[in-house]
N, C-alpha and C positions, 0 to 999 in steps of 0.2 A: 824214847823209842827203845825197843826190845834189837838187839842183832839177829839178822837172819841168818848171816855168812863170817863163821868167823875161823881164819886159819891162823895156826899157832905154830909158827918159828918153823916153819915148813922149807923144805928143798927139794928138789927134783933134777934128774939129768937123765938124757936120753939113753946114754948106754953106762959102762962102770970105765970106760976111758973117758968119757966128753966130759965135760966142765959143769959148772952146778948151773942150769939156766934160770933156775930160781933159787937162789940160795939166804935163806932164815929171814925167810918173811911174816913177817905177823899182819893180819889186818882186820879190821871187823866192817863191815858193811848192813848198817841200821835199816831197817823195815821203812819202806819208805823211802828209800835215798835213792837220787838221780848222783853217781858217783861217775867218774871217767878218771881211765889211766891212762897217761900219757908216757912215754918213753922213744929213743931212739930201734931201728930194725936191732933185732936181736938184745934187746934188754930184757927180754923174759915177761915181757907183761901178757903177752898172748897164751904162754904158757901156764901164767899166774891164772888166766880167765879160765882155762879148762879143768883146773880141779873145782873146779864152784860147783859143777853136778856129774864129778867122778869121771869126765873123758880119762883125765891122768889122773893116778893115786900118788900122794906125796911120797919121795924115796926118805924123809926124814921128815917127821912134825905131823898134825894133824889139821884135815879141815872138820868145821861141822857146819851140817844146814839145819839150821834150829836144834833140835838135840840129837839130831845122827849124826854119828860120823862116815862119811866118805870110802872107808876102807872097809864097814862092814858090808858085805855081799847082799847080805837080806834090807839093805836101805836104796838100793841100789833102785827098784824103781818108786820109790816115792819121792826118790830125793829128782830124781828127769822128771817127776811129776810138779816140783815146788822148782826147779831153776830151769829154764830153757834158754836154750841159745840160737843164735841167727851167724851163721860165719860171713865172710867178704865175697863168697860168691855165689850169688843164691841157686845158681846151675846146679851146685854140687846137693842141695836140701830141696829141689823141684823132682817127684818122683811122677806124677799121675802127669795125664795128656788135658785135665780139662783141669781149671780151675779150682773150684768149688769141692772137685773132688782132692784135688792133692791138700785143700786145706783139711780133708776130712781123713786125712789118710791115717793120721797119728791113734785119730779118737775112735776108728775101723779097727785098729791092734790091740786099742784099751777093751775094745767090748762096750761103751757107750751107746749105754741104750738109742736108739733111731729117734724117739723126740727130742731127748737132751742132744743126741749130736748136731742134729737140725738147729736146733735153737745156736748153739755154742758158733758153729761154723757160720751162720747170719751173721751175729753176733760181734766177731771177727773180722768176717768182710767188713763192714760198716764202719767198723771203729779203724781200720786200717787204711778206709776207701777205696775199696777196689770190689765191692758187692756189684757193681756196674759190668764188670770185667767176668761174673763168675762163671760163665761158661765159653769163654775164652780158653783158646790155648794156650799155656803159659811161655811156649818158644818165640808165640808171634808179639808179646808184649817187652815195656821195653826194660832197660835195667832197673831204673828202680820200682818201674811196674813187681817185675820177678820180686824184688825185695822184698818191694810191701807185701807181697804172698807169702814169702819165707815166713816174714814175721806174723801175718795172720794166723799160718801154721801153726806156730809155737803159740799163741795167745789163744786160741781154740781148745787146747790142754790146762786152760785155766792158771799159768804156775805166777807165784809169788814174784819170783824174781825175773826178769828179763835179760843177758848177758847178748850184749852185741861185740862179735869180735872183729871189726873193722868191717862190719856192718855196709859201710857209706863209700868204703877205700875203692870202689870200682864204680863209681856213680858220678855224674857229672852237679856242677851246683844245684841246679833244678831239682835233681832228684835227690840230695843229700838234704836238700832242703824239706821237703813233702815230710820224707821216713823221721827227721827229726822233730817234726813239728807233732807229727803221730805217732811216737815214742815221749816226748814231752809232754802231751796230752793224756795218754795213758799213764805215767807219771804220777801227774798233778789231781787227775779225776778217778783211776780206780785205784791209785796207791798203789801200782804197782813198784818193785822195786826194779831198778835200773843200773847195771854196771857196764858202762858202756868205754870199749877200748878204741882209740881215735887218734889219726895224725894231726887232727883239723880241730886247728885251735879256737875260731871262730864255734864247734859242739862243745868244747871245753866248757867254754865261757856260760857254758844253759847249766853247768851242773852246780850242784849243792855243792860237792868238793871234790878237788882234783888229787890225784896220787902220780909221785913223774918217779918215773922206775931209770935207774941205772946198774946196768951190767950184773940183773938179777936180784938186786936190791930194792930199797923204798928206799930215794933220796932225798927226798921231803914230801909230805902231804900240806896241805889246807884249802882256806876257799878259792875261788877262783880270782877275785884280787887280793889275794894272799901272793896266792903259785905266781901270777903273770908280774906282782909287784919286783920280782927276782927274775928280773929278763937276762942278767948277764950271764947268772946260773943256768937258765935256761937253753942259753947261746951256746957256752960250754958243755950241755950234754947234749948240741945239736939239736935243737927245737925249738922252733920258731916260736914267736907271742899272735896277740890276735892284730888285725891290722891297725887297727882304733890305738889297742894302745901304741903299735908302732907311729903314730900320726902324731900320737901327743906327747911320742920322744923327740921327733922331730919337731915339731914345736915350740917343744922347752929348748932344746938346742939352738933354736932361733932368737930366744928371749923373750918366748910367748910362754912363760911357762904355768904347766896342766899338772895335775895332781897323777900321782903311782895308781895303776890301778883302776883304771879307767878302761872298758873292757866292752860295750857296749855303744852302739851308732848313739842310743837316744841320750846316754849321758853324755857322751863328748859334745851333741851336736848341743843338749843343754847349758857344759859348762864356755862352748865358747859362744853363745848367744847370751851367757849372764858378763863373759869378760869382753865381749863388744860391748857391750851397753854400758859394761864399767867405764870404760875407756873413751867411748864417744862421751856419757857424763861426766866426765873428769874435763873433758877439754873444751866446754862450755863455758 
């Protein structure tokens, strides 16, 4: 796989008094990758998501999206064209009174032609599930109704990468649930790319690879039973694991003990349906 998103030794802070809230981070982010960073409030990871399509310009390093960079003026809208983002409260990204049209609202400023816009905003609705809802008012529907609209919005622009920045953080499981299964589905079937920032470790656990950010830093990356096999480190920058594997710490602490890394209802519920069976044949 090619990078889509790669920043190089990058820093940024608010003002020339505040602290570096991202300070000499490198990353690259492969075409195609379902990626999630996790970190405690204020580690810089939310900061790290907004130079992906130039909200922030790095005050030191560069990013690129494919071979632009971020800081030149004239990339500026192609590169909102190839990353879109969805923030935590879709109030703030809902402009229009009906539906169908606030999804159409981005592809209305581009000058998309009226059949392609037609087409792209169906399109959209559908794959996000809420084409049911399109001439709905968006205030009367519910959080993650609104969600799934934000994100239709940005997916009606067509762009490459997807960038949810705590996307799910105002939603209840129900609804965390829907928008993730419709970000993983988009994913897996148009390839799009996905950098999805998250306290919920339970979303962690769907991605390709996890990134756990401290105090503006990368403190370790890898898979998701890589990251979660390191629960104490985890503990220590404050963030939780997913409950499964908390089940099968508990477990092993019992004297049942379950393998590191186990991250997933269907394999826990597999490996102690294979260690009952051990255990009932042993005592035959």
């Amino acid at each position: 796989m090619s990078d889509v998103i790669k920043a190089d030794e990058i820093a940024f802070r608010y003002s020339e008094e505040a602290p570096f809230a991202v300070d000499g981070v490198s990353l690259a982010v492969e075409r195609g990758e379902f990626l999630v960073i996790l970190g405690a409030n204020g580690c810089g990871k939310s900061t790290l998501a907004k130079h992906f399509n130039a909200i922030l310009l790095p005050t030191r390093g560069t990013v690129w999206v494919e071979a632009m960079q971020t800081s030149e003026e004239a990339h500026l809208y192609d590169i909102r064209q190839k990353v879109g983002m969805v923030f935590q409260n879709p109030d703030n990204q809902i402009v229009a009174t009906v539906v169908e049209e606030d999804v159409a609202f981005a592809l209305e400023n581009l000058g998309v032609p009226p059949d392609e816009m037609r087409k792209r905003i169906d399109e959209a609705m559908e794959a996000t599930d809420i084409y049911k809802y399109r001439e709905r008012q968006p205030h009367k529907l519910s959080g993650g109704q609104k969600q799934r609209v934000a994100v239709a919005g940005v997916l009606a622009m067509n762009p490459d990468v997807l960038v949810l920045d705590e996307a799910t953080a105002m939603l209840d499981p129900r609804g965390r649930g829907k928008i993730m299964r419709t970000v993983r589905r988009l994913n897996q079937e148009r390839g799009i790319t996905v950098v999805h920032i998250t306290h919920y470790m339970e979303e962690a656990a769907m991605a390709d690879r996890v990134v756990v950010m401290e105090e503006g830093r990368i403190a370790f990356t890898g898979s998701p039973k890589e990251v979660f096999s390191r629960a104490e480190e985890l503990r220590r920058l404050h963030l939780d694991i997913p409950q499964t594997a908390e089940l099968c710490e508990a477990l092993t602490a019992l004297g049942f003990t379950m393998p590191k890394g186990v991250i997933t209802d269907e394999e826990c519920a597999q490996l102690l349906f294979e260690r009952l069976t051990q255990k009932q044949g042993g005592g035959r």
